[in-house]
N, C-alpha and C positions, 0 to 999 in steps of 0.2 A: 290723578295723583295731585297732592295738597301741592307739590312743591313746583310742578309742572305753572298750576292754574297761576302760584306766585308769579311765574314769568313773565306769563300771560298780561297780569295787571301794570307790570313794572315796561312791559314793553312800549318800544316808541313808534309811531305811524301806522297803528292799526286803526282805520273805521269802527265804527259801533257795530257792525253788522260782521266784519271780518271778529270782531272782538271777544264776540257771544257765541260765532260759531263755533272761537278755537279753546273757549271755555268748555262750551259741551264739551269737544272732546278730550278735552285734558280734564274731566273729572271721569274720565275710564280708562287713561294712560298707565301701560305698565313703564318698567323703569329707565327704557330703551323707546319710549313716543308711541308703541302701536295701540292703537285702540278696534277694536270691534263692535261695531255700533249700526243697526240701521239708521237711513237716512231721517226717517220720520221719529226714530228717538228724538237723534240731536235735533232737528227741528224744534221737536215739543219741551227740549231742554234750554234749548236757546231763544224760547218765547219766539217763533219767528215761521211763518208759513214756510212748508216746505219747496215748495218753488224759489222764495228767499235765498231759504238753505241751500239750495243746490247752486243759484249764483255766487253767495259768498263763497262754496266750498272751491269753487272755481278758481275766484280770485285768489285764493290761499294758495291752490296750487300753481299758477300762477309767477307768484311772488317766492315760491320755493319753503314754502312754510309747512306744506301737506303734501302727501303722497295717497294716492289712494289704488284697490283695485279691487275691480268689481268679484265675486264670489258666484258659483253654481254650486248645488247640490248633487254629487256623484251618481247618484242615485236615478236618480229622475231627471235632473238638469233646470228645478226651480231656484229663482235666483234666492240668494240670503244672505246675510248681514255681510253689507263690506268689510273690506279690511283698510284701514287709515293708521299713517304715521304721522306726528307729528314732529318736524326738524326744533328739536329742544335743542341744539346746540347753534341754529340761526337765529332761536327767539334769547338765547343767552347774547349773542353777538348786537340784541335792538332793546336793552335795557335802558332805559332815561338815564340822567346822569342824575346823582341824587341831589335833589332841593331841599331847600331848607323852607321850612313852614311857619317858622314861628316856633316861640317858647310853647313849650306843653308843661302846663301846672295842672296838677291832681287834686280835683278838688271833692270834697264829699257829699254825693248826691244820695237821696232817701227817696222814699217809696210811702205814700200813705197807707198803713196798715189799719185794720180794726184793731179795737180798745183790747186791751189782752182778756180780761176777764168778762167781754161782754159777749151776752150769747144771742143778742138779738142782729135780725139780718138786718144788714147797715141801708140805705134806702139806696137806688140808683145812681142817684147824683154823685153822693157819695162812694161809690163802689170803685177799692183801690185800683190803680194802673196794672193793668197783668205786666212782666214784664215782658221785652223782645223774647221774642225764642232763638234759642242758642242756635249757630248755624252746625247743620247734621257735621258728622264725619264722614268725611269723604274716602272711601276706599279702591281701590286699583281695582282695575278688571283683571283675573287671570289672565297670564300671556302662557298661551299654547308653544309647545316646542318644537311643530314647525315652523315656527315664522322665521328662524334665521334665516339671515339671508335673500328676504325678501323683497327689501326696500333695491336691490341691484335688477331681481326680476322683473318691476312694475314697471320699469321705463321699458323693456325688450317687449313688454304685452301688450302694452300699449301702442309701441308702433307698431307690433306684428297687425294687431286689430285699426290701425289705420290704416297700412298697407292692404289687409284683407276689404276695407272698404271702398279703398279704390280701384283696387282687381273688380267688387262686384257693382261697379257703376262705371260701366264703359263710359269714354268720351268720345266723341268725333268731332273733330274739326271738319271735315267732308262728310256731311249725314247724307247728298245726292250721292254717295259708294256703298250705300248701305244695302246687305244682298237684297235682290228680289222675295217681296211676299214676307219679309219679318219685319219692316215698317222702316218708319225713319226712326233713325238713331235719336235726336230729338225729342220726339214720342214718346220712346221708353223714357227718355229723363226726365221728362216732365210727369212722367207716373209714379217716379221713383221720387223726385221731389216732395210730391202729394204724399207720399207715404211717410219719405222721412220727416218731412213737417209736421205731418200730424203726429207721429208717435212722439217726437222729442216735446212737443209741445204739450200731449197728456204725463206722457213718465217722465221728463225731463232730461231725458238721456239716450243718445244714437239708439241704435235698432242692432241688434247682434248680424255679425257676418253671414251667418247664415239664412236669416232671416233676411235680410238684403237679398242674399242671393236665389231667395224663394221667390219672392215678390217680382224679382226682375225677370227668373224665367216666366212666371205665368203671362208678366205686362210683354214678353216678345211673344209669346204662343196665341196669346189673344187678338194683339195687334196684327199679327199674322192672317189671322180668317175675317177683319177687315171690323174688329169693335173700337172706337169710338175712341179717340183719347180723352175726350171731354167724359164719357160716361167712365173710363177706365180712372181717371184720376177721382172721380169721387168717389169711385170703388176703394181704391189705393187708399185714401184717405180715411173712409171708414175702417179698415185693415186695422190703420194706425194706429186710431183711438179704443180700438176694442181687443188689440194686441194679437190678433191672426191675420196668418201669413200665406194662405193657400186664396191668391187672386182668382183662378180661374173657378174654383169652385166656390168663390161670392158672387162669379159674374155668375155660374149656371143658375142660381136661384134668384139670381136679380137681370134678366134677360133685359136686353135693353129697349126693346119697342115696348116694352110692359112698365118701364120707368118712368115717372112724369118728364117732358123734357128739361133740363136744366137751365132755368131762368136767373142769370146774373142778375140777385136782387144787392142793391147799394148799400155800403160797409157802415155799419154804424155808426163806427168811432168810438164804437168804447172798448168793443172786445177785445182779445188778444193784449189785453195790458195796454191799449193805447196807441198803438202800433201797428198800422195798416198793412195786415199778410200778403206775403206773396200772392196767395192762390184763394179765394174762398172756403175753399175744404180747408179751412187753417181756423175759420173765424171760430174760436173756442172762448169761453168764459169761466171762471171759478161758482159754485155755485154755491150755499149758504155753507156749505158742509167741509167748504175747498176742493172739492171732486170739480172736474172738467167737464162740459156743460156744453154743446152746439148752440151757439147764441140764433136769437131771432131770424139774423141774417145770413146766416147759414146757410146753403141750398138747400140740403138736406134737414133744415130743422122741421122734428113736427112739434106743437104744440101741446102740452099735458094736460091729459083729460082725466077733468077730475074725478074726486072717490068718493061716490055714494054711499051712504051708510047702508 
């Protein structure tokens, strides 16, 4: 909404990057802030890779500016376009105080035309200025009617699914009490670790509750009949990046005396944004495309072999 984005421009202590994102979405605001929009629009809206995106949309929330929550499809259970509000009566409350610019005198500005009566095409050089193109008209997104009332729901979902996160990622403080024959407590976290690091670091965003809590039972049931945490975390991590959740039926087809052994080859320093990972199974890159990428140094990286005509 036009009057929305005015906010936007007029408002005081936004980043360029918080700036653009809250623009995307206030050019799909209905009258009440919520907008509907996947992530990878506003990105493409807000000139800004979507990894960007998903930092600023952070900060926004944040700062109390955004509300967002994530959406499945009843159906089937694939995820789709979130739902976001934007706080228009906190962006009224961070309007700048108005300045004074200077005198504005009107003055009259012209456009070289061709001669009226001439029918010859005028040469390059001379070939009038097109003018600017007007900026489109920006129209509202339908706002669907169930959405009342849901800016009070998104904060109770959201903890409920942080609470659910950490029901499915036991701690131990004493992992030597850990029962006999399901491993150390430890063990499992560091598998789970591997998983949540890789997924959040492809999709950008935690791993649903239940898919935690898949991952975790397989990393006890495996670590149980005596595999390998080292092999199980690279397992766990592939998971991540390819978005399945069924551990112990990647270990059956990736047995582990059949695996090469896991050679800690030295971090590059470039991958991962700059920022040396936890774990290896983390080392990821963007690739021409922005798609996530097993850099060189990777364990698991193989090499692309090329395509023969």
């Amino acid at each position: 909404m036009i009057q929305h984005m005015n906010l936007v421009f007029r408002a005081d202590g936004l980043n360029t990057g918080e700036f653009a994102f809250l623009m995307a979405c206030c050019n799909h605001t209905d009258d009440r802030g919520y907008v509907i929009a996947s992530m990878q629009q506003l990105a493409d809206e807000a000139h800004m890779k979507e990894r960007t995106a998903r930092e600023n949309k952070q900060r926004l929330i944040k700062r109390g500016l955004l509300a967002t929550k994530e959406r499945y499809s009843p159906k089937n259970g694939a995820r789709i376009a979130d739902l976001y509000r934007v706080n228009i009566d906190l962006l009224k409350q961070m309007q700048r105080t108005p300045r004074d610019y200077g005198p504005t005198m009107i003055e009259e500005l012209t456009f070289a035309t061709p001669e009226e009566n001439s029918r010859s095409t005028p040469p390059a050089e001379s070939a009038p200025t097109p003018p600017a193109d007007s900026a489109p008209l920006l129209l509202p997104s339908s706002s669907p009617s169930s959405l009342s009332g849901v800016d009070g729901q998104q904060q109770e979902s959201r903890g409920s699914v942080a609470g659910e996160r950490e029901a499915a990622e036991p701690k131990d403080d004493n992992p030597t009490d850990s029962p006999a024959g399901v491993g150390d407590t430890s063990d499992v976290d560091k598998v789970m670790d591997a998983y949540i690091g890789a997924y959040m670091t492809t999709a950008g965003l935690p791993p649903r509750p239940d898919d935690v809590r898949s991952v975790h039972a397989g990393a006890v049931a495996l670590l149980s009949v005596g595999r390998s945490v080292d092999s199980l975390r690279c397992l766990a991590a592939e998971l991540g990046t390819k978005g399945w959740t069924d551990l112990v039926k990647h270990a059956q087809h990736n047995p582990e005396q059949a695996r090469p052994a896991a050679q800690s080859k030295p971090w590059c320093g470039e991958c991962n944004y700059g920022q040396e990972p936890m774990f290896p199974a983390a080392r990821m890159r963007e690739d021409d495309e922005g798609r996530m990428e097993k850099c060189h140094c990777h364990p698991g990286y193989v090499p692309k072999q090329p395509v023969h005509a």
